[in-house]
C-alpha positions in Angstrom: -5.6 -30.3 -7.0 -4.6 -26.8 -8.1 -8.0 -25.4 -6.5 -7.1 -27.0 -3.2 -3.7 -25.4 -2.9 -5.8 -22.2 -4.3 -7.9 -22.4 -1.5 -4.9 -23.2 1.2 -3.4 -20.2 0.1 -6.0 -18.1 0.5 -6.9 -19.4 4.0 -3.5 -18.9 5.6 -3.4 -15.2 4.3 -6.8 -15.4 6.0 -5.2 -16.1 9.4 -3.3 -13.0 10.2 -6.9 -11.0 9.6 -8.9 -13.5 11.9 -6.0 -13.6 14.6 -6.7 -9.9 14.4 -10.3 -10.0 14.6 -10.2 -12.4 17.6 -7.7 -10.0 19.3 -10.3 -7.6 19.1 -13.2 -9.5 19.6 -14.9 -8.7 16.5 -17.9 -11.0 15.6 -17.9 -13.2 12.7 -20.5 -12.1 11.2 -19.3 -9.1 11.1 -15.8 -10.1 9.7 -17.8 -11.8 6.5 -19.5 -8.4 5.7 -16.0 -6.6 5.9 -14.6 -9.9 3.7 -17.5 -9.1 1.2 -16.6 -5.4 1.4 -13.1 -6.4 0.7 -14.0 -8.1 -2.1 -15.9 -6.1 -3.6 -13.4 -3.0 -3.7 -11.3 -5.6 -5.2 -13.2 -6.4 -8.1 -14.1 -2.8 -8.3 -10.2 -1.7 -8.6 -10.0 -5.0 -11.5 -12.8 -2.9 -13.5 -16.1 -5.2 -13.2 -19.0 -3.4 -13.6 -21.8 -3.5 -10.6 -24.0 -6.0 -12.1 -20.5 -8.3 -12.8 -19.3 -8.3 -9.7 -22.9 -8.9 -8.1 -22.4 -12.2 -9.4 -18.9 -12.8 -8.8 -20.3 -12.3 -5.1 -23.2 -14.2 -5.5 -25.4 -11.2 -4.5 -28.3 -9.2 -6.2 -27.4 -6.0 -7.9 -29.0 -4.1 -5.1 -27.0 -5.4 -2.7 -23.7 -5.0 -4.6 -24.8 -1.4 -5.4 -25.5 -1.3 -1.5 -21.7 -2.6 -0.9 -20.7 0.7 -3.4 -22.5 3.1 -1.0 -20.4 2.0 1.6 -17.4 2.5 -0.1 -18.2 5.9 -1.3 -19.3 6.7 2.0 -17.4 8.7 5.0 -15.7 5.3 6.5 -13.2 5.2 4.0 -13.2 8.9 3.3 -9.9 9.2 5.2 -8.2 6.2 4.0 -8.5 7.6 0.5 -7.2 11.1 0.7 -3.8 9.6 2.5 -3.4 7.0 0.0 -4.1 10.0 -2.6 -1.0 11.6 -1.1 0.8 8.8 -1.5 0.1 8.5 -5.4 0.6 11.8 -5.8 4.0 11.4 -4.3 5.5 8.5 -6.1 4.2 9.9 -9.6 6.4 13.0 -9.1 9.1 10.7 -8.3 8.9 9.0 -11.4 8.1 12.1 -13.3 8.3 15.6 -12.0 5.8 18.0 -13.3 4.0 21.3 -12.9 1.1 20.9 -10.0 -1.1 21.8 -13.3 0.7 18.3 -14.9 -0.1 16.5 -11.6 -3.7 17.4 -11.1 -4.4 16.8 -14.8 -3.1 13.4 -14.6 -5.2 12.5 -11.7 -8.6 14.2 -13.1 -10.2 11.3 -11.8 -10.0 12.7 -8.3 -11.3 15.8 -7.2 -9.6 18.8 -8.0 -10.0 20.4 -5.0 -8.4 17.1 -3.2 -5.7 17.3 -5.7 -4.7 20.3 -4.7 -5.1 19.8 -0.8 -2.9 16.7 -1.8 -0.3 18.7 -3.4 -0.2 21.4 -0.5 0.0 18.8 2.1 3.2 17.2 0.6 4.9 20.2 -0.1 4.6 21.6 3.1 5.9 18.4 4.8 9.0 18.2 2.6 8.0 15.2 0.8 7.6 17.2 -2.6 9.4 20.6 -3.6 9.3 23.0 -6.2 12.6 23.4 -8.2 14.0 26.7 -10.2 11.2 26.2 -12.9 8.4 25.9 -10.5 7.8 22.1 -11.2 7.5 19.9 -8.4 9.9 17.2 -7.2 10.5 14.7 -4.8 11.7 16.4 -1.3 15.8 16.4 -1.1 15.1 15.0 2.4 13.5 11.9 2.2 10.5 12.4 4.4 8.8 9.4 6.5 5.0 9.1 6.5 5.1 8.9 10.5 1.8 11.2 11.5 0.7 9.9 14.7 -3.4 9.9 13.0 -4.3 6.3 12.7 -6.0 6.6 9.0 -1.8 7.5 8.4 -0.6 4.4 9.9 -4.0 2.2 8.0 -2.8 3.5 4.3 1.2 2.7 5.4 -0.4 -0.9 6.5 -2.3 -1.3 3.2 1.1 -0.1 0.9 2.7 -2.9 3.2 0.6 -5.3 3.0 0.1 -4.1 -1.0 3.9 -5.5 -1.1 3.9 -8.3 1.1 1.1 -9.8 -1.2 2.8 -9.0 -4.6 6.1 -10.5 -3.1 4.1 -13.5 -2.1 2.3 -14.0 -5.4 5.9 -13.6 -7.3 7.8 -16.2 -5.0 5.8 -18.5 -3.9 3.3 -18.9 -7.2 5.1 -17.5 -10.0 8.8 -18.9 -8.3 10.4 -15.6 -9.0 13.8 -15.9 -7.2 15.4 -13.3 -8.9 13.7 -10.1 -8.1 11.3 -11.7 -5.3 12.2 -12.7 -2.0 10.3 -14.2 1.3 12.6 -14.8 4.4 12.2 -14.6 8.4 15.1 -15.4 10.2 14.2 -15.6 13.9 17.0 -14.9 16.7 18.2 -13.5 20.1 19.2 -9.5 20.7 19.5 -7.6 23.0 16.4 -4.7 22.0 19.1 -1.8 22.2 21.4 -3.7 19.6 18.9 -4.6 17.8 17.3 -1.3 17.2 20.3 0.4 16.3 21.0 -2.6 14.1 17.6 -1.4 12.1 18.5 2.2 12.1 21.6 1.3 10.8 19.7 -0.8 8.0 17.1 1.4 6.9 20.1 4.4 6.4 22.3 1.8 3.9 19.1 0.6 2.2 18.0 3.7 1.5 21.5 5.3 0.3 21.8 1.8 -2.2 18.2 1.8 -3.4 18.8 5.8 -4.3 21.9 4.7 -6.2 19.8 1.8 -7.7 17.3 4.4 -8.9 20.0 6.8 -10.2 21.1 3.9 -12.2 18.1 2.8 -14.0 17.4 6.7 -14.5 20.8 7.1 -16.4 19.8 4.0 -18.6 16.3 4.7 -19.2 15.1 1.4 -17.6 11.5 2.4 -16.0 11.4 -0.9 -14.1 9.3 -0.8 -10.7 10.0 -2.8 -7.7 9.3 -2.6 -3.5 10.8 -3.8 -0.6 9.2 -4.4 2.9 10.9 -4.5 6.0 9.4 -6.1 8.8 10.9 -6.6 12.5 9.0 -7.4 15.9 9.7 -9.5 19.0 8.7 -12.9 18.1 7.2 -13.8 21.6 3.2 -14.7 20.9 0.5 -12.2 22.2 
């Protein structure tokens, strides 16, 4: 019995890809090699070795060392220098540092990326250098909001990153205290209802910074994440 609600789980988070995939008319055999892909970098993340998660997959080593090629290779390239911004960004928010700190504690990456990294954020406002030349978060919270689509896939991923942590706490571990899953569907006017959402994301943001100052004051480290989600409700 547990498998089989396992299994339904898995199948309707299955449905917005394959909606997706129909949308765009994207074959199914290809879909199962970008599933396999998927899982792969999944398993790769968790710490299996090749040969481990060769037969997690039910593939040879060859293949899975095949399936590691592609992820190392330029398709992905992109992806993982944006979402290297993105952890170089909320590290310094947790703990400013030196850009000699930052790179040091990311000496898994490329230095040379590192330092692109750090560049890139400081001169988009997102990071800053205070008094004592250690870097900061931005005084001006800055949006991720390039119009380059490899921007908008990592802001996806952190969403969905979220989305699927919030899901997991809810719904499986029946967290109602710090996790929450709710879509109230209704009729606006689209004028009212995107100054409704400006007007949102401003007082969010002012209480979550207060939240934050908070915790610092106490010493409380706790991490949390909230995603926001709005769209007309018509079907494609």
């Amino acid at each position: 019995m547990l498998r089989e609600m396992q299994l339904r789980l898995v199948y309707s988070l299955l449905k917005p890809a394959v909606r997706c995939a129909a949308r765009f008319s994207v074959p199914v055999r290809t879909v199962v090699d970008l599933l396999r892909l998927s899982m792969y970098e999944e398993l790769a993340n968790q710490g299996l070795s090749v040969s481990e998660i060769a037969e997690r997959l039910g593939q040879t080593p060859r293949n899975a060392r095949l399936l590691r090629q592609r992820l190392d290779g330029d398709f992905f390239d992109a992806e993982k220098q944006i979402g290297l911004l993105r952890e170089l960004e909320d590290h310094v928010s947790r703990q400013p540092c030196s850009s000699a700190e930052l790179a040091e504690h990311f000496a898994q990456h490329d230095h040379a990326a590192v330092e692109v990294g750090i560049n890139a954020l400081l001169a988009e406002g997102r990071l800053e250098l205070d008094a004592n030349g250690r870097l900061r978060t931005g005084a001006k919270y800055v949006v991720l909001s390039s119009e380059k689509f490899h921007h908008r896939i990592d802001a996806l991923n952190h969403h969905l990153q979220t989305m699927y942590r919030s899901l997991m706490e809810r719904l499986v571990a029946d967290n109602s205290q710090t996790a929450m899953i709710k879509t109230i569907s209704f009729t606006a006017q689209p004028q009212a209802l995107a100054a409704l959402l400006k007007r949102l994301e401003g007082t969010l943001r002012q209480e979550i910074a207060q939240l934050e100052e908070q915790a610092a004051f106490d010493g409380d480290e706790s991490r949390f994440a909230i995603g926001i989600t709005a769209t007309p409700s018509d079907e494609d």
